[in-house]
C-alpha positions as CSV (number, residue, x, y, z in Angstrom):
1,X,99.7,95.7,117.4
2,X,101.8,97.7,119.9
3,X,102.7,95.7,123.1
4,X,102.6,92.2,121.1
5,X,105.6,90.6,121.7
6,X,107.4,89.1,118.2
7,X,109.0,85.5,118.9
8,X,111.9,87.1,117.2
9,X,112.9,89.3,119.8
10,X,112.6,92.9,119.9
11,X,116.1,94.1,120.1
12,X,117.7,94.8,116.2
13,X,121.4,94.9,117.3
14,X,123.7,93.0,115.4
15,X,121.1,90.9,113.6
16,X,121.5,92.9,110.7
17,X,124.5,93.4,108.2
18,X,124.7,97.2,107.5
19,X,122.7,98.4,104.2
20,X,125.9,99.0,102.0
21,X,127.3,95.7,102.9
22,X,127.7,92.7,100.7
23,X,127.8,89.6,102.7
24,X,127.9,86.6,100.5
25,X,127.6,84.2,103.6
26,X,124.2,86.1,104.4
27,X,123.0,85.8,101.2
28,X,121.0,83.1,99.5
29,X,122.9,81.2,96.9
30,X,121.8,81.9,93.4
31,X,119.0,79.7,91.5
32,X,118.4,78.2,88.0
33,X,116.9,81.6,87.4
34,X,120.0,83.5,87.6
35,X,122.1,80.9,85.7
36,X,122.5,81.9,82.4
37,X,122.6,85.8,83.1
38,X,125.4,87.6,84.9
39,X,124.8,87.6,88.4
40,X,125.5,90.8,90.3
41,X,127.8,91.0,93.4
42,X,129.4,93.7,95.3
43,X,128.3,97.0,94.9
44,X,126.9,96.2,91.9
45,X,124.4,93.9,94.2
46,X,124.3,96.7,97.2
47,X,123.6,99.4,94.2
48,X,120.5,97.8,92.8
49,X,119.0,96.4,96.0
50,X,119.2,100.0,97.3
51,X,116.8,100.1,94.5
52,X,114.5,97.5,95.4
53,X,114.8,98.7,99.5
54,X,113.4,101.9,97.9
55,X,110.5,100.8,95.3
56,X,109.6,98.0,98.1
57,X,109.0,101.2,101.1
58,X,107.1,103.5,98.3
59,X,104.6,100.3,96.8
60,X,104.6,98.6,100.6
61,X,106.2,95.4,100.1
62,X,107.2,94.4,103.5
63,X,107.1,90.8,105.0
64,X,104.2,90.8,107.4
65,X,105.8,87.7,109.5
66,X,108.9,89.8,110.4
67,X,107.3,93.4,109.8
68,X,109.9,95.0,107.8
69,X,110.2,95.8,103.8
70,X,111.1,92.9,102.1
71,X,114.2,94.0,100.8
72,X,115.5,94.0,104.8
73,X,115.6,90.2,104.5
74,X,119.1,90.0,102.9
75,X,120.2,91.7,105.8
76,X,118.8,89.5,108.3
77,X,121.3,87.1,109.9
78,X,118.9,85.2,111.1
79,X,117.9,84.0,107.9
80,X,120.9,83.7,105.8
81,X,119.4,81.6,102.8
82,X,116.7,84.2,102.6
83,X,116.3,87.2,100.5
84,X,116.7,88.1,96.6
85,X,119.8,87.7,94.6
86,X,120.1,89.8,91.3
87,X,121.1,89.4,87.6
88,X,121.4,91.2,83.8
89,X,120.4,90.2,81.5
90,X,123.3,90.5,78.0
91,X,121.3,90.6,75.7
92,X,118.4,92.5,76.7
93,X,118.2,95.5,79.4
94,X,116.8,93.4,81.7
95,X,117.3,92.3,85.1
96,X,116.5,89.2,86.6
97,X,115.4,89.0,90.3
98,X,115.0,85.6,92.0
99,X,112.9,85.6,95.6
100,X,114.3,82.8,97.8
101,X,111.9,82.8,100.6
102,X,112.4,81.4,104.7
103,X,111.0,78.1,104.3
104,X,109.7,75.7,101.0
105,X,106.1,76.9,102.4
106,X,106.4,80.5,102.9
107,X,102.7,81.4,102.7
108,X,103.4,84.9,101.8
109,X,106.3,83.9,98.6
110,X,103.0,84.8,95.8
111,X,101.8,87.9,97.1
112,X,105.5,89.2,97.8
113,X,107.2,88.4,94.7
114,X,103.3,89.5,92.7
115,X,104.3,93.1,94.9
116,X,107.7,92.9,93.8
117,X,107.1,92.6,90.2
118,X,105.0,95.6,90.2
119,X,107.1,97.6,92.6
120,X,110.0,97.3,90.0
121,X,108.4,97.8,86.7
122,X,105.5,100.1,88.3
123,X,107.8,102.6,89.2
124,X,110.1,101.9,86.0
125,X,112.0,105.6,86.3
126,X,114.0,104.3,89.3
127,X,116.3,102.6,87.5
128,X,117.7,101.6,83.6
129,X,116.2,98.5,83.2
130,X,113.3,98.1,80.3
131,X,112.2,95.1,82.5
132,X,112.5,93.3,86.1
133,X,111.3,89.9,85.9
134,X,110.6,88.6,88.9
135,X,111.0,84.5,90.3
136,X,110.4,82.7,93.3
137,X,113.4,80.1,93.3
138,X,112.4,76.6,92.9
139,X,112.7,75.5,97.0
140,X,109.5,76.6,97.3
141,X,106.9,74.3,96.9
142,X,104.4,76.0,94.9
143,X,107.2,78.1,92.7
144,X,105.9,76.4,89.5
145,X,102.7,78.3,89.9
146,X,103.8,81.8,91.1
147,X,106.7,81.6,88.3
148,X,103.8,80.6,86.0
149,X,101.6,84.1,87.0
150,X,105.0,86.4,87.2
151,X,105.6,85.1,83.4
152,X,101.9,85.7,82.5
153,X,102.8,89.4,84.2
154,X,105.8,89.9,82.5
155,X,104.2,89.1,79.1
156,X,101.7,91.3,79.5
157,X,104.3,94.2,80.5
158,X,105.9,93.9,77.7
159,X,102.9,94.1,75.3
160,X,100.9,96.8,77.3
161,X,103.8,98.9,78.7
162,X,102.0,98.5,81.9
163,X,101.5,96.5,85.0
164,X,97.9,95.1,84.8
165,X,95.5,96.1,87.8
166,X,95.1,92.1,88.7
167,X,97.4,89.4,89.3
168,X,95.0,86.6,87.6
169,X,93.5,83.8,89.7
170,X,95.4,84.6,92.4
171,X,95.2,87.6,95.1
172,X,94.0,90.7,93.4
173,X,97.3,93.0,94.9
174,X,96.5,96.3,92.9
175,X,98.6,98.4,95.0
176,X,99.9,99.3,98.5
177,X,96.9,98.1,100.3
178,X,97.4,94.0,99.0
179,X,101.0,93.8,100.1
180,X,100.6,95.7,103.6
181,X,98.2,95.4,106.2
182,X,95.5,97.6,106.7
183,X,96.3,97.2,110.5
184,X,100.8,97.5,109.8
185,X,101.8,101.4,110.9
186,X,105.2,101.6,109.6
187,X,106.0,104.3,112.2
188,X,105.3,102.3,115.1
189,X,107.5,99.4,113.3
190,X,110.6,102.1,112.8
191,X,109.9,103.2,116.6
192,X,111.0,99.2,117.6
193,X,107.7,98.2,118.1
194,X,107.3,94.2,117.3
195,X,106.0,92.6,114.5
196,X,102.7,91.1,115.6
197,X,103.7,87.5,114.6
């Protein structure tokens, strides 16, 4: 991959808010998925996707298009509609996390928000929350059948106490390997090296 230049340049400098900034502009606006919970702004926001930056890198949840763990896309000014927005649940000890992805055809929007589901709730002693449910928001145009599966996930979370080995009919993503290339060195990608596509 080294030497394959990205037609999104190469050069990170200002395209990036800092991590521990909360840039509503930047940010996408909240979905149906968020509405009847209380949605998280601030550093209430910054304090739980410090979370998901850190469950994403450890479980390998990184956008292959732009090379980077997913949770960088809310800090990507290139994409300002882009990223996941965050809300709890009051009645539960919950939290709700709703994926808005680049375009309505993000090819990638099943097998990210499938990783980020078991990211969250995989590595459960990260954070308070009993659950993390997980939705793509409803731009996309195949959200009713991802949000469909993540349910199916959830459900069985909450019965088992675990996150099942297979996500269903889709993409088996049991683990690092499914979300991440083979091929992606992360090392190379922190070095500055472009993302191959």
């Amino acid at each position: 991959m080294v030497g394959i230049p990205s037609p999104f340049g190469g050069d990170d400098e200002g395209l990036f808010d800092e991590r521990d900034a909360f840039v509503p502009e930047h940010l996408p606006e909240p979905g149906p998925f968020l509405a009847d919970a209380s949605l998280l702004t601030g550093d209430d926001h910054v304090a739980v996707h410090g979370v998901a930056r850190e469950v994403f890198e450890e479980r390998g949840v990184y956008d292959m298009t732009f090379g980077y763990n997913l949770a960088r896309l809310n800090a990507d000014t290139r994409h300002p509609n882009a990223g996941y927005r965050y809300a709890e649940e009051q009645e539960a000890n919950a939290l709700r996390a709703e994926f808005t992805p680049t375009t309505p055809f993000c090819p990638q929007s099943h097998t990210l928000t499938i990783g980020s589901f078991r990211a969250w709730n995989g590595l459960d002693e990260r954070h308070g929350y009993d659950l993390v449910r997980i939705r793509v928001h409803p731009m996309h145009h195949e959200s009713e059948a991802i949000n469909q599966q993540l349910a199916e996930l959830e459900e069985t979370y909450r019965e088992t106490g675990s996150v099942p080995d297979d996500a269903g009919d889709g993409p088996s993503l049991s683990g690092r390997d499914r979300t991440r290339s083979d091929e992606f060195d992360q090392s190379e990608n922190e070095r500055g090296i472009d993302a191959p596509f």
